[in-house]
C-alpha positions in Angstrom: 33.7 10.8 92.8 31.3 10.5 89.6 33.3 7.5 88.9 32.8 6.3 92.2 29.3 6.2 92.3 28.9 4.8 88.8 30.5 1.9 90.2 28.0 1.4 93.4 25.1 2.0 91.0 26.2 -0.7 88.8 26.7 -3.4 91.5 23.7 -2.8 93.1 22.1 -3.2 89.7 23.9 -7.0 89.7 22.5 -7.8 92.7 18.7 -6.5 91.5 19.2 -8.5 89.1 20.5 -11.5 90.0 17.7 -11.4 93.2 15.0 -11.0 90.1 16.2 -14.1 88.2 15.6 -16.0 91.5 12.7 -14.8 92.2 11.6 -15.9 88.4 13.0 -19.6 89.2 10.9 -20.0 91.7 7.9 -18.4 90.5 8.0 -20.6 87.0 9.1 -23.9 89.0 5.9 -26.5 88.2 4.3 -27.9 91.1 4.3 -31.6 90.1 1.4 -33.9 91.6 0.6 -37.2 90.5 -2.7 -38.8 91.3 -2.7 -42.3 91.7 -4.1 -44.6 89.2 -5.7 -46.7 91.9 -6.2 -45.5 95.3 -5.9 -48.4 98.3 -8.1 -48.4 101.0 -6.7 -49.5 104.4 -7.5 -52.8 105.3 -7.4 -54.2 109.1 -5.9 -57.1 109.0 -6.9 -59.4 112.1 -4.4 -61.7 113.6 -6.2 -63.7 116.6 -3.4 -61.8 118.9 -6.2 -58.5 119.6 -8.2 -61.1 122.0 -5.0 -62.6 123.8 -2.8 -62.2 126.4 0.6 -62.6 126.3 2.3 -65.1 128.8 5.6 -65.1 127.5 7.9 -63.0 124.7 11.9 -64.0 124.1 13.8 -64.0 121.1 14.6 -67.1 119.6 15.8 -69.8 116.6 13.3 -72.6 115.5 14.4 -75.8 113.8 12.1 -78.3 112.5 12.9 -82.2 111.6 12.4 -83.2 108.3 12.5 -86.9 107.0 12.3 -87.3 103.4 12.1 -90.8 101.4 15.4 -91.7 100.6 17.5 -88.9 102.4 19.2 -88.7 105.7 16.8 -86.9 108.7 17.6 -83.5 109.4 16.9 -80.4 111.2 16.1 -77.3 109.3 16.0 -74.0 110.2 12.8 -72.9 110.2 13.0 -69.5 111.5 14.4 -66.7 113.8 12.6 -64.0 115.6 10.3 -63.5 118.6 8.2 -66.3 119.9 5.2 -66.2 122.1 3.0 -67.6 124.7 -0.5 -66.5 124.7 -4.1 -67.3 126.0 -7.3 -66.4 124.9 -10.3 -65.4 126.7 -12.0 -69.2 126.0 -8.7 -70.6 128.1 -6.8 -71.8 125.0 -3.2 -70.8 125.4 -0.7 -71.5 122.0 2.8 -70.9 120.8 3.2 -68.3 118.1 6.2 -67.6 116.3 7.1 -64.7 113.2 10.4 -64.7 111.5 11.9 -61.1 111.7 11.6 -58.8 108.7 8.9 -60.7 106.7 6.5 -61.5 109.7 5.5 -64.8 108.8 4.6 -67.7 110.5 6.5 -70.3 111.3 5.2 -71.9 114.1 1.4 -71.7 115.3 -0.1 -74.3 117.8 -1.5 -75.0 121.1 0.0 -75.8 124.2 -2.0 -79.7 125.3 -0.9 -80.8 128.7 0.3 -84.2 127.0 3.1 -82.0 125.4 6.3 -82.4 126.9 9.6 -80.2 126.9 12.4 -82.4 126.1 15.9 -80.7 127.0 18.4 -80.8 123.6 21.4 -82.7 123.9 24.9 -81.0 124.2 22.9 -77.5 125.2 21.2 -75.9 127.8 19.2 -73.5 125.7 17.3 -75.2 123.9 14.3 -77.3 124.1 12.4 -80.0 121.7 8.9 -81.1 121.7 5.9 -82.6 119.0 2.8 -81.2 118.2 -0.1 -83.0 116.3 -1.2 -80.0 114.6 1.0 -77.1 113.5 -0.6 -74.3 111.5 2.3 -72.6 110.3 1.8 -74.0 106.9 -1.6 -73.9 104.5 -2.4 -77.8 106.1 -2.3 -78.0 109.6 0.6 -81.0 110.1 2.6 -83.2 113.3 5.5 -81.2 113.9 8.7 -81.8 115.9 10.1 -79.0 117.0 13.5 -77.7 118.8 14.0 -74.1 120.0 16.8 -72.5 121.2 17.6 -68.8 122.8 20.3 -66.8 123.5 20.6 -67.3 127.6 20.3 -70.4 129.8 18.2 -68.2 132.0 15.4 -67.5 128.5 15.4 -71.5 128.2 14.5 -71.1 131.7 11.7 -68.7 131.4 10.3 -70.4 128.4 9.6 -73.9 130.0 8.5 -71.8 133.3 5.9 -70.6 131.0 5.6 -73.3 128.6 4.8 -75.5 132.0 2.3 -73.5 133.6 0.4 -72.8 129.9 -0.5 -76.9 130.4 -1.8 -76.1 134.1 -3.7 -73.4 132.4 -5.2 -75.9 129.7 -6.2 -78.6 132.4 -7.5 -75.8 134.6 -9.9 -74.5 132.3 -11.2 -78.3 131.1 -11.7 -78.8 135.2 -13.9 -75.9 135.3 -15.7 -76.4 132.1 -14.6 -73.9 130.3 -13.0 -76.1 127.4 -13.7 -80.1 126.6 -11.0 -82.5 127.1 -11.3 -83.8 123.6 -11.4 -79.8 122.2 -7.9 -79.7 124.3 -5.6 -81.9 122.5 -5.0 -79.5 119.9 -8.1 -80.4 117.6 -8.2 -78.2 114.2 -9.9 -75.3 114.7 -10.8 -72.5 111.9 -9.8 -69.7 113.8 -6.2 -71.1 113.1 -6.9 -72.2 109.9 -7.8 -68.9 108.8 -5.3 -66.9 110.2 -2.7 -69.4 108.4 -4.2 -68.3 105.2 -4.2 -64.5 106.1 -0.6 -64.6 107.0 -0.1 -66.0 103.5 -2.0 -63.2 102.1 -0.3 -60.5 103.5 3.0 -61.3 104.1 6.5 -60.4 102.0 8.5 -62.7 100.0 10.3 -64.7 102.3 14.2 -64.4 100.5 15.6 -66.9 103.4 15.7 -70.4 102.3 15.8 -72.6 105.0 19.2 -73.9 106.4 20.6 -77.1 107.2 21.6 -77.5 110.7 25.1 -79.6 111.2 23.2 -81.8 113.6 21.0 -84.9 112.6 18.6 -86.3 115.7 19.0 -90.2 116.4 15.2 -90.9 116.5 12.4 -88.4 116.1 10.1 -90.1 118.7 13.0 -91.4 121.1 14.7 -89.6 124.3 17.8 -89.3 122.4 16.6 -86.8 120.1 18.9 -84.1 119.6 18.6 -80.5 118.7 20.8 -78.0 117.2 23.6 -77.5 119.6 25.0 -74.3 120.4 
């Protein structure tokens, strides 16, 4: 019996003790805090889109054709991710496009009722069309273009959209809310700047653009083609 409960006293002195050293862990852990060498304040970083309505939102791939002294035309991937249709208050509607993951632009212009929607040859998803001044880039620049989506029926939508963007655009010089020569996609700052914000705060792009397989016939002529797909 005595040896019985020298036994219990003993194991319940293990477990005392063994709760103790646990309790002396935690007590003598250090509570590590850094502060930081420089603290950041948070900026707000304005993109134009706060004032705007969006017309239009679908996923997309946009190619742009290159020419370069002594080597054959091209078209280059320029970019995939969501593309846009949207209007400010003044009556000004414009094409924006981000690529996914880094956010930057790739494409950034107005919609003029001169443009036109050219369908691409060998697909009916996607669509090519010229703009005199793209401000995807630090210089605004002509640009042709060629876009194509996942679905007949988003190449659809987008020139539904694209095509009632111009009515917009000759409806708003009609009533004097914009001047016809302000219309046909003058320069503005507003773009300009935003160009050079995007710049500013955007990540590393680590995508090099990509050769598309096909090569247009003419950049200015009917025949133009696009990537096909």
């Amino acid at each position: 019996m005595g040896d019985e409960l020298n036994d219990s006293g003993c194991l319940e002195k293990s477990r005392n003790d063994s709760v103790s050293e646990h309790e002396d862990e935690r007590s003598h852990s250090p509570d590590i805090h850094f502060e930081p060498v420089m603290k950041l304040p948070l900026i707000d970083v304005k993109t134009l889109e706060e004032d705007e309505e969006v017309l239009l939102q679908l996923r997309g791939k946009l190619y742009r054709y290159v020419t370069t002294p002594g080597e054959p035309p091209e078209w280059k991937e320029r970019g995939t991710g969501d593309v846009k249709i949207l209007r400010n208050k003044a009556g000004y509607c414009r094409i924006l496009m981000r690529r996914d993951k880094t956010f930057k632009v790739c494409a950034n212009h107005y919609v003029s009722a001169s443009m036109e929607l050219k369908p691409s040859h060998g697909s009916d998803k996607a669509w090519v069309w010229s703009t005199l001044a793209d401000f995807a880039d630090e210089e605004p620049k002509p640009e042709l273009l060629a876009l194509r989506f996942g679905s007949v029926e988003n190449a659809q939508k987008f020139k539904e959209k694209f095509d009632e963007a111009k009515k917009m655009q000759v409806q708003a010089i009609k009533e004097g809310k914009l001047a016809a020569a302000e219309s046909e996609e003058a320069p503005t700052k507003e773009l300009e700047s935003l160009a050079i914000k995007d710049e500013g705060k955007e990540a590393k792009d680590e995508e090099e653009e990509k050769c598309s397989t096909t090569v247009p016939e003419s950049p200015s002529g009917d025949a133009a083609e696009s990537p096909k797909q």
